[in-house]
SELUM-81829 format. One record per residue: x, y, z of N, C-alpha, C, CB in turn; residue number from 0; residue in three letters. Coordinates in steps of 0.05 Angstrom, whole numbers, always signed. Atoms other than C-alpha are relative to their C-alpha. Glycine has a CB too. Layout:
+--------+--------+--------+--------+--------+--------+--------+--------+--------+--------+--------+--------+-----+-----+
|   n_c1 |   n_c2 |   n_c3 |  ca_c1 |  ca_c2 |  ca_c3 |   c_c1 |   c_c2 |   c_c3 |  cb_c1 |  cb_c2 |  cb_c3 |   n | res |
+--------+--------+--------+--------+--------+--------+--------+--------+--------+--------+--------+--------+-----+-----+
|      X |      Y |      Z |      X |      Y |      Z |      X |      Y |      Z |      X |      Y |      Z | NUM | ala |
...
+--------+--------+--------+--------+--------+--------+--------+--------+--------+--------+--------+--------+-----+-----+
***
This chain:
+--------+--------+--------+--------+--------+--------+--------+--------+--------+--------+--------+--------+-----+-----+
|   n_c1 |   n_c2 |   n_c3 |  ca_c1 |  ca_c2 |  ca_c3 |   c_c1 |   c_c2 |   c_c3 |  cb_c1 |  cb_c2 |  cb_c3 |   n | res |
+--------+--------+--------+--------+--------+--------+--------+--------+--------+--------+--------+--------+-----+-----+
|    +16 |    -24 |     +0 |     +0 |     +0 |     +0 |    +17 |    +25 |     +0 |    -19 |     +0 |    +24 |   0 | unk |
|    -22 |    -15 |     +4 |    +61 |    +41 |    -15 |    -21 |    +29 |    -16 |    +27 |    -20 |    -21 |   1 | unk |
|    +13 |    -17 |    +21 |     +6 |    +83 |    -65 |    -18 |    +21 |    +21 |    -22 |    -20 |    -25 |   2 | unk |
|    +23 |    -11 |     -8 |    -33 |   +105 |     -2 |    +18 |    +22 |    +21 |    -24 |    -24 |    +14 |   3 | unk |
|     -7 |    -16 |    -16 |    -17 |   +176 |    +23 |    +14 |     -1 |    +30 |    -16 |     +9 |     -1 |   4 | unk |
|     -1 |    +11 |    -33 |    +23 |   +179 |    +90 |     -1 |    +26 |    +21 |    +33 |    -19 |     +7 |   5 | unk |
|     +8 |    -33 |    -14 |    -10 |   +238 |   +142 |    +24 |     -3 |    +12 |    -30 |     +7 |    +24 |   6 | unk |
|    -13 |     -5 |    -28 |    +45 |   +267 |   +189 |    -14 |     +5 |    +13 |    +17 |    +16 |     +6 |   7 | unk |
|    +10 |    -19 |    -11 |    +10 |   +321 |   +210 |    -16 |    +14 |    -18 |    +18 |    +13 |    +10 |   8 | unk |
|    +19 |     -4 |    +26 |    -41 |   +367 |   +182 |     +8 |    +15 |    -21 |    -25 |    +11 |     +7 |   9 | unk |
|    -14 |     -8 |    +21 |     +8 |   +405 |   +147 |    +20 |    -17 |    -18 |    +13 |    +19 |    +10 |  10 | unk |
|     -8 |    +19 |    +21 |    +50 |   +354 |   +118 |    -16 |    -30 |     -6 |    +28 |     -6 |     +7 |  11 | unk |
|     +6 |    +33 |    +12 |    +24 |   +292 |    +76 |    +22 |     -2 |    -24 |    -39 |     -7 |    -15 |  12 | unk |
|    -19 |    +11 |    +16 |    +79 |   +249 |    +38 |    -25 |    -22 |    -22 |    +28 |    -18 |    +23 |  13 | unk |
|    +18 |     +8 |    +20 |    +41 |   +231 |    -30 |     +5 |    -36 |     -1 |     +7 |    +18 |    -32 |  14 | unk |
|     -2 |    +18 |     +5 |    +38 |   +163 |    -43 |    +21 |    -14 |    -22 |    -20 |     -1 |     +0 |  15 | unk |
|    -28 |     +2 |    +24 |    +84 |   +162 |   -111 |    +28 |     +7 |     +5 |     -5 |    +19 |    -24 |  16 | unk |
|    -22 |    -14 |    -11 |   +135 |   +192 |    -62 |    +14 |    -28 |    +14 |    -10 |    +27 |    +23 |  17 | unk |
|    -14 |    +21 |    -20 |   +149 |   +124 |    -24 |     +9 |    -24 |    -18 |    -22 |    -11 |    +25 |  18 | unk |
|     -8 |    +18 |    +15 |   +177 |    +62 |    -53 |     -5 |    -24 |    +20 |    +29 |     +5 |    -12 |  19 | unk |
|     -7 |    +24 |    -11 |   +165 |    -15 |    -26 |    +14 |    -13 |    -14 |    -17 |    -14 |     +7 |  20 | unk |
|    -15 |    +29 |    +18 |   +212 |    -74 |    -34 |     +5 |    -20 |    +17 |    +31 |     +3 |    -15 |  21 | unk |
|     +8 |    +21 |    -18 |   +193 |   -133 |     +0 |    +27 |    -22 |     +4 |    -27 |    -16 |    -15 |  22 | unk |
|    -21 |    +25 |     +1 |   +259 |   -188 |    +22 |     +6 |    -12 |    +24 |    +28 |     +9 |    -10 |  23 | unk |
|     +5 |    +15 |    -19 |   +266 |   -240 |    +62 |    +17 |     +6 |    +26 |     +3 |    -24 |    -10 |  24 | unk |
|     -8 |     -5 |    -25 |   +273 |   -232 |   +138 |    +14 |    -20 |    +19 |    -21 |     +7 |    +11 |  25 | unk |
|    -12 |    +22 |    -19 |   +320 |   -267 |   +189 |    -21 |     +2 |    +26 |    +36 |     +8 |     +9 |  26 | unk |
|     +8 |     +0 |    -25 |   +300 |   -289 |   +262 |    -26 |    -15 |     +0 |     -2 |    +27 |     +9 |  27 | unk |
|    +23 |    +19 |     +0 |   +234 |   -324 |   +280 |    -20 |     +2 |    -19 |    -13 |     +1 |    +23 |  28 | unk |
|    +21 |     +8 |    +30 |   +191 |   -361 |   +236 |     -1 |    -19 |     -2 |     +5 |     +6 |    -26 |  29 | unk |
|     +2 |    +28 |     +8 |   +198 |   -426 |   +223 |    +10 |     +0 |    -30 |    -31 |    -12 |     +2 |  30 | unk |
|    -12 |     +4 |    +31 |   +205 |   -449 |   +146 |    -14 |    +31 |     -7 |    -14 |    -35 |    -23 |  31 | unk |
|     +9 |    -28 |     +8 |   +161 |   -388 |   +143 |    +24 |    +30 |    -12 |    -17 |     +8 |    +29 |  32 | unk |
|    -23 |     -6 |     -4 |   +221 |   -346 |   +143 |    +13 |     +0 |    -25 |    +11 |    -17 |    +19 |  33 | unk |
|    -12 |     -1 |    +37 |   +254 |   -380 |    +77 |    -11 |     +3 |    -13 |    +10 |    -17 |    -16 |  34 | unk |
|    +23 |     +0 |    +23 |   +187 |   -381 |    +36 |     +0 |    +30 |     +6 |    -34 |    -22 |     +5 |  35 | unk |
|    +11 |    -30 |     -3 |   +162 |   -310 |    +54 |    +17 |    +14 |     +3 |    -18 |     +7 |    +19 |  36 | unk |
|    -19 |    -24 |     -1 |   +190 |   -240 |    +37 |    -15 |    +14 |    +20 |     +7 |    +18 |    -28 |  37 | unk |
|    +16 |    -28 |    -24 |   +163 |   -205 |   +107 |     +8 |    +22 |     -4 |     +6 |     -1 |    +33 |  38 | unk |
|    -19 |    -14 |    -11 |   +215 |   -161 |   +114 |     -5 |    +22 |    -21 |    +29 |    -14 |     +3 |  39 | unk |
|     +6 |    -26 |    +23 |   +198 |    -88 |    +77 |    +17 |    +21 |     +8 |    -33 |    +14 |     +1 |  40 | unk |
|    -18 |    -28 |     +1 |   +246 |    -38 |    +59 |    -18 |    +19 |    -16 |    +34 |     -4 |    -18 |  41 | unk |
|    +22 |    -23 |    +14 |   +211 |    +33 |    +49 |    +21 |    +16 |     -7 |    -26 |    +16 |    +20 |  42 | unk |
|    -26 |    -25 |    +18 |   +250 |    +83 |     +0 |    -20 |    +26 |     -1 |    +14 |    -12 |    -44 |  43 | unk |
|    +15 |    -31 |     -7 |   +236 |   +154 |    +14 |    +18 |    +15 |    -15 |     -1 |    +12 |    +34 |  44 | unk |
|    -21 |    -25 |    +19 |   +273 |   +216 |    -42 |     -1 |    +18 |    +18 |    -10 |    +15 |    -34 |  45 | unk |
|     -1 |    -21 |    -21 |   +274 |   +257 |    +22 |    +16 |    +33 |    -22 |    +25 |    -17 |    +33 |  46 | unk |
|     -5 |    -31 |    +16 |   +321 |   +313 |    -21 |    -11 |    +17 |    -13 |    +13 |     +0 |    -15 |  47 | unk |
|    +18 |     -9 |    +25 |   +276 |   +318 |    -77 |    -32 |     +2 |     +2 |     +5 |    -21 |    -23 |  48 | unk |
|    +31 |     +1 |    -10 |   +209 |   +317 |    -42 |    -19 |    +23 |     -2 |     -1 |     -4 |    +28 |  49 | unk |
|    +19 |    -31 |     -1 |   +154 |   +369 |    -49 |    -10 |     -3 |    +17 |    -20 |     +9 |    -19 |  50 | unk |
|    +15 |     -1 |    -24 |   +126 |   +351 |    +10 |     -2 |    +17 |    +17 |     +3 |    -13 |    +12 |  51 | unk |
|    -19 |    -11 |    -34 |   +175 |   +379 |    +64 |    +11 |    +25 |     -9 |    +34 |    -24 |    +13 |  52 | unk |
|    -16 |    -26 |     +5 |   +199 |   +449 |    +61 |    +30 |     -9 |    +15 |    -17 |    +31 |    +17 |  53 | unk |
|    -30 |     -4 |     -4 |   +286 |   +464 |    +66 |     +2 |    -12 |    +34 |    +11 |    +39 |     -5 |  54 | unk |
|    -14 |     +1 |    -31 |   +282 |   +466 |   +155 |     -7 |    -31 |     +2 |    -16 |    +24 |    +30 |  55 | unk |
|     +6 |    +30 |     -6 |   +250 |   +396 |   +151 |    +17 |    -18 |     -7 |    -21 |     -9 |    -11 |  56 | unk |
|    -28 |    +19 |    +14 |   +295 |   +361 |    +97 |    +18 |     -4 |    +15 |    +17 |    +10 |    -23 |  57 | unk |
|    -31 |     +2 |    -14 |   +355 |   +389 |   +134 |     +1 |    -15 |    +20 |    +12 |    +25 |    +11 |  58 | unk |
|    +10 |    +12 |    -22 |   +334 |   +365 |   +193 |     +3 |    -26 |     +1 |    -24 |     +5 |     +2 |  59 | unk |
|     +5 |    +38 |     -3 |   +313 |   +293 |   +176 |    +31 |     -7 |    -12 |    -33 |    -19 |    -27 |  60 | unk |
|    -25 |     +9 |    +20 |   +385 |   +285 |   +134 |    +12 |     +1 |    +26 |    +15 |    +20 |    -28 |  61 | unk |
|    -21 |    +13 |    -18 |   +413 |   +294 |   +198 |     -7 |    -26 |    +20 |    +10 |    +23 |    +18 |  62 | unk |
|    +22 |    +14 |    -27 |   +361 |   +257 |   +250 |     +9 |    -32 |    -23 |    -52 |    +18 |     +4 |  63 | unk |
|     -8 |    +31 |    +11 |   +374 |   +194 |   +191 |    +26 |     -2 |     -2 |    -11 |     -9 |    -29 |  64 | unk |
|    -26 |    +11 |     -9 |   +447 |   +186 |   +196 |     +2 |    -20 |    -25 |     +0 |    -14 |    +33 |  65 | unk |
|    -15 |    +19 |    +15 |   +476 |   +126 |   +159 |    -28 |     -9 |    -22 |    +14 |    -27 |    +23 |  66 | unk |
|    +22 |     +7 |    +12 |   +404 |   +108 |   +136 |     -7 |    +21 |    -29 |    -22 |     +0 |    +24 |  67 | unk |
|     +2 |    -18 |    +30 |   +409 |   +168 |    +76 |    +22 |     -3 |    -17 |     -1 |    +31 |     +2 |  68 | unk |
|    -16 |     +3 |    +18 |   +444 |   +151 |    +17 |    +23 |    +23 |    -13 |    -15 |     -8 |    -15 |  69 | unk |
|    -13 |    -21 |    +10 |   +488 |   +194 |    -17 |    -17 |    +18 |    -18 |    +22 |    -10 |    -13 |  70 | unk |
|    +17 |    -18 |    +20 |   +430 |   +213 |    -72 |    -17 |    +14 |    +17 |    -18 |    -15 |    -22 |  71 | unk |
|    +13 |    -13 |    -21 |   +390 |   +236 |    -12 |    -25 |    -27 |     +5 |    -12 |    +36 |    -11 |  72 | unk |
|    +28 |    +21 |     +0 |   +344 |   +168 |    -12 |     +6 |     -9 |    +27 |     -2 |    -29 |    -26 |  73 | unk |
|     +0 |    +19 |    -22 |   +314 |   +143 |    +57 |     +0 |    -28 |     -2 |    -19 |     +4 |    +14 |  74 | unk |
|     -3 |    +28 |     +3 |   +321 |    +76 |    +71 |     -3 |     -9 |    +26 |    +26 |     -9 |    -12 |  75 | unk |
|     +8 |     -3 |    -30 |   +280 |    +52 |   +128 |    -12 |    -34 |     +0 |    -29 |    +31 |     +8 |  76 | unk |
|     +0 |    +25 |     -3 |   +281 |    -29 |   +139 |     -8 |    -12 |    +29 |    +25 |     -8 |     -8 |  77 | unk |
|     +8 |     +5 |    -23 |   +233 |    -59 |   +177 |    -10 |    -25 |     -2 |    -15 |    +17 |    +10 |  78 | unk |
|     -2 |    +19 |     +3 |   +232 |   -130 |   +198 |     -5 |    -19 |    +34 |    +25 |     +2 |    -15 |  79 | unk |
|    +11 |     +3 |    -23 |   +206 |   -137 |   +270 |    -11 |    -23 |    +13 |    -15 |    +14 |     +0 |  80 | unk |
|    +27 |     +9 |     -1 |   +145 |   -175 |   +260 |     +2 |    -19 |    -23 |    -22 |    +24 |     -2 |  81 | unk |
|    -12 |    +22 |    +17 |   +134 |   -238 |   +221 |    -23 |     +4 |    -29 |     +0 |    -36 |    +18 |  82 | unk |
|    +10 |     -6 |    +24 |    +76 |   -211 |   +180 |     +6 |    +23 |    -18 |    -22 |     +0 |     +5 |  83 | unk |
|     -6 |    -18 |     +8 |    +89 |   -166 |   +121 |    -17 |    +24 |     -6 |    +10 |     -7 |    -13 |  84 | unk |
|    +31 |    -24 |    -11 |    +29 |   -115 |   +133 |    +17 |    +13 |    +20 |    -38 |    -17 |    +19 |  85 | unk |
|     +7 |    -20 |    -21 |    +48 |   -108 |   +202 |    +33 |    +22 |     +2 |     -9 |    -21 |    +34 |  86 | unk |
|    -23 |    -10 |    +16 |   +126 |    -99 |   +175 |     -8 |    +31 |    -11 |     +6 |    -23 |    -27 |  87 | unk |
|     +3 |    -28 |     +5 |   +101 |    -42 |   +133 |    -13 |    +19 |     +7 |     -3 |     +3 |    -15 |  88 | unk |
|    +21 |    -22 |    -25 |    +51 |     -1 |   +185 |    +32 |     +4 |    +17 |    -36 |    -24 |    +29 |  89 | unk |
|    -22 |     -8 |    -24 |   +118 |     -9 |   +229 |    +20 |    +23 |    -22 |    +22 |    -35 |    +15 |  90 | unk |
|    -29 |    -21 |    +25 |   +171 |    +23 |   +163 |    -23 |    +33 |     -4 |     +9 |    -26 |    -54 |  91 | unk |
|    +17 |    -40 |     +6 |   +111 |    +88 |   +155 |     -7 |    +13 |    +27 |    -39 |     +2 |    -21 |  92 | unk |
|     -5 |     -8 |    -38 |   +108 |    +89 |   +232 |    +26 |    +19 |     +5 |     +8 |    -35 |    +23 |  93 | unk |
|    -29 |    -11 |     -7 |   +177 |   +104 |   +235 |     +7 |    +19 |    -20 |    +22 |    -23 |     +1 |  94 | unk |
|     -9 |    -20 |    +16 |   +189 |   +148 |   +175 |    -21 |    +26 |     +7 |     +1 |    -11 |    -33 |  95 | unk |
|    +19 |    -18 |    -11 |   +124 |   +183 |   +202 |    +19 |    +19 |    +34 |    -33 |    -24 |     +7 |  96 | unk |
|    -16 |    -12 |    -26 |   +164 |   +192 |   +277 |    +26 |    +16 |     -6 |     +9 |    -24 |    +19 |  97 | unk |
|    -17 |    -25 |    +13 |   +225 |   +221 |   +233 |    -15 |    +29 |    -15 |    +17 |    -16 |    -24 |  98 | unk |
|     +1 |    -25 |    +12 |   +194 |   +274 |   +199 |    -14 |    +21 |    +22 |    -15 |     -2 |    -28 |  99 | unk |
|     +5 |    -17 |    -28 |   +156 |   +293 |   +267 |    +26 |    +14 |    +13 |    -11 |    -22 |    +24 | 100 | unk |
|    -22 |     -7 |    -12 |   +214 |   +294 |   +298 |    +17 |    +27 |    -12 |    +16 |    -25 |     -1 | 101 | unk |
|     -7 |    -26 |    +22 |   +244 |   +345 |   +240 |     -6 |    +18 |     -7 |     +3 |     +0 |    -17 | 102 | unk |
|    +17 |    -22 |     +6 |   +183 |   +386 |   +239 |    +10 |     +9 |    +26 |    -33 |     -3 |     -6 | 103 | unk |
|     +4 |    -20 |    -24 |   +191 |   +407 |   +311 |    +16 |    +28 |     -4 |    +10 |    -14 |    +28 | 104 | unk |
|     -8 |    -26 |     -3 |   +206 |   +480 |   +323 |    +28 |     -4 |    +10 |    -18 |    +17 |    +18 | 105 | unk |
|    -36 |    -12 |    -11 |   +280 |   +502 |   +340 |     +1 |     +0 |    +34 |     +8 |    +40 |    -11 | 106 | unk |
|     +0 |     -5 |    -25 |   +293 |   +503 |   +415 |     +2 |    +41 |     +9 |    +28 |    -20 |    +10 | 107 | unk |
|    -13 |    -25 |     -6 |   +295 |   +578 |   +439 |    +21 |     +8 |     +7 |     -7 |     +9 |    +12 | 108 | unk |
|    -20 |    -14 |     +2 |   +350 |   +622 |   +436 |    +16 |     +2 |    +26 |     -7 |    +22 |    -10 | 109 | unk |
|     -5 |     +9 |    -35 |   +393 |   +611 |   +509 |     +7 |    +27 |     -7 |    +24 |    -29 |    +17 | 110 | unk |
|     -7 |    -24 |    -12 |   +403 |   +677 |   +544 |    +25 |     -2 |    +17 |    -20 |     +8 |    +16 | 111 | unk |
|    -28 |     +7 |    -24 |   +470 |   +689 |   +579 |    -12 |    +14 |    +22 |    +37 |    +14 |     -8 | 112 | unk |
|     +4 |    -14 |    -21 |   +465 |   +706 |   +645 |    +23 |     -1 |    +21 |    -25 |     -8 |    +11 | 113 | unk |
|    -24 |     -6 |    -14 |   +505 |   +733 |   +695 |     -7 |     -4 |    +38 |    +10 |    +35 |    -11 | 114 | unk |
|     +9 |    +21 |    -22 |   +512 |   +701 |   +767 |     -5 |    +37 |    +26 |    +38 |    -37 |    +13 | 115 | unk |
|    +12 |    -21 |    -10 |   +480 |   +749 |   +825 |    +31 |     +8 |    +16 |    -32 |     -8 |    +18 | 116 | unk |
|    -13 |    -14 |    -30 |   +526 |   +791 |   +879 |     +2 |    -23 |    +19 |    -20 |    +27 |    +15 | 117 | unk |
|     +7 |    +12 |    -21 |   +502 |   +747 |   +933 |     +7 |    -28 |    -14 |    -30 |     +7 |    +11 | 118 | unk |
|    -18 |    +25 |    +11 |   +529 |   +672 |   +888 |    +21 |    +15 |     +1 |     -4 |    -15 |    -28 | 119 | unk |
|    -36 |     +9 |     -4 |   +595 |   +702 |   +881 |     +9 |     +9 |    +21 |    +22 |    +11 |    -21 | 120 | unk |
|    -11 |     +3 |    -37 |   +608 |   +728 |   +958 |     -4 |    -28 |     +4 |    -21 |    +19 |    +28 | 121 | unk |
|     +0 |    +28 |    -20 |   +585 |   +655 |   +978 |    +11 |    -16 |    -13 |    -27 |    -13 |     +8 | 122 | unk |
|    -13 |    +16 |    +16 |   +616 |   +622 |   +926 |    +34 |     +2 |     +9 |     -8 |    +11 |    -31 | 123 | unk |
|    -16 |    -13 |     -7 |   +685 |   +669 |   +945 |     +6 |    -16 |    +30 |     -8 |    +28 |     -2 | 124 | unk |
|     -2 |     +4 |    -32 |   +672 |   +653 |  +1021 |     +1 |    -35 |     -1 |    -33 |    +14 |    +20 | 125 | unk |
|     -8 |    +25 |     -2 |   +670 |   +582 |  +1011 |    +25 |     -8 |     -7 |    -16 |    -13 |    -13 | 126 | unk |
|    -35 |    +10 |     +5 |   +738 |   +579 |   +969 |    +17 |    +10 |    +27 |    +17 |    +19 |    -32 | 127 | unk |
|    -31 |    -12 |    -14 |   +775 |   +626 |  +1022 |    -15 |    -24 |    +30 |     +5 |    +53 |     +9 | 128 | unk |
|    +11 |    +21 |    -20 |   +734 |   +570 |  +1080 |    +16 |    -32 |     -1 |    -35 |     -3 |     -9 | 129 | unk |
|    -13 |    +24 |    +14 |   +769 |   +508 |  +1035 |    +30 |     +9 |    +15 |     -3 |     -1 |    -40 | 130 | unk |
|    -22 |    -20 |     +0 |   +837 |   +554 |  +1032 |    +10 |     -8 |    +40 |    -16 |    +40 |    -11 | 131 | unk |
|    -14 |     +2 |    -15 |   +839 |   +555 |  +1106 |     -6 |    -25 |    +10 |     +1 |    +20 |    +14 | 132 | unk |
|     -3 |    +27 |     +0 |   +820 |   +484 |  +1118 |    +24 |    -20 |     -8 |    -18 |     -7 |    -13 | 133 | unk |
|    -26 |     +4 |    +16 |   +880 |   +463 |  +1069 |    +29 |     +9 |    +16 |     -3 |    +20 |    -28 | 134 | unk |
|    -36 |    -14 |    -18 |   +937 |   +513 |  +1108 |     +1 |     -6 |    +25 |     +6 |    +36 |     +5 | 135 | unk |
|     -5 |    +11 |    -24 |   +916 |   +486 |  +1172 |     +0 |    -31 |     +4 |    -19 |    +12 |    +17 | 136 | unk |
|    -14 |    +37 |     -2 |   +931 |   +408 |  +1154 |    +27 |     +1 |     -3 |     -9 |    -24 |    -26 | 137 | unk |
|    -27 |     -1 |     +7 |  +1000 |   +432 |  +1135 |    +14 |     -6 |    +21 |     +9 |    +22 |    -10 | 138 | unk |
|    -17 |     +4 |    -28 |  +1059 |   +422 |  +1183 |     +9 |    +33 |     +9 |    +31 |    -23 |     -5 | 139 | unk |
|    -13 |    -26 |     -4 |  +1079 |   +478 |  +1223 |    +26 |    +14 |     -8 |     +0 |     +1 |    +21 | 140 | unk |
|    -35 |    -19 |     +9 |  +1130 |   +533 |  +1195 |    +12 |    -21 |    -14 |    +27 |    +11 |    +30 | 141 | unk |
|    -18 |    +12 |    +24 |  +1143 |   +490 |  +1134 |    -20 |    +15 |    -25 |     +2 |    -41 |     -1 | 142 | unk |
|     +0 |    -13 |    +15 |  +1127 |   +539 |  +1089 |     +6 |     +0 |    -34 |    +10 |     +9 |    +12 | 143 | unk |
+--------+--------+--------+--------+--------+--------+--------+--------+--------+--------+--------+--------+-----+-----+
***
């Protein structure tokens, strides 16, 4: 069902002609099931070339996917969990859905410097010169 729109949110939907399946066979439990059946669904996403996603999103997800973006800019999101291949591909648009969330979010706000009060750096002060004489009175006497 690679053909069927995928909502993020209500501002982005990834068209359906935008995604790619390719069904191959999965390791791990199964039985003979396993060698006969291709569960295992790899979903191909043109994340670069997308009309979907505006520039702050793309950038975004290119970094949030890591090793998983090709050099042409193609996602590549392999999912192999589960032994049926339905529930395989609800899990690969799950997850390409939780990346582009993740890439929509807003920017964190801008950190403010701030500067520490009067009253932290006397007690801050008074504690080193408190250390200070703790330190000169373990010493030995008049060894200087």
């Amino acid at each position: 069902m690679a053909s069927d729109p995928l909502y993020i949110k209500s501002s982005i939907t990834i068209a359906g002609w935008e995604l790619t399946e390719q069904f191959v066979l999965a390791g791990g439990p199964g039985g003979q099931n396993v060698n006969k059946v291709s569960t295992a669904v790899q979903l191909f996403f043109d994340l670069r070339n997308s009309p979907s996603l505006d520039d702050r999103v793309k950038a975004n997800a290119e970094k949030l996917a890591g090793r998983r973006l090709s050099k042409e800019g193609v996602l590549l999101i392999e999912a192999n969990r589960f032994r049926s291949q339905e529930r395989n591909r609800e899990d690969a648009r799950e997850r390409l859905k939780e990346l582009i969330l993740k890439a929509a979010e807003p920017p964190p706000p801008v950190r403010r410097k701030t500067k520490p009060t009067k009253g932290s750096v006397e007690r801050r002060l008074k504690e080193k010169s408190g250390r200070s004489d703790v330190k000169r009175n373990r010493a030995k006497p008049g060894g200087e």
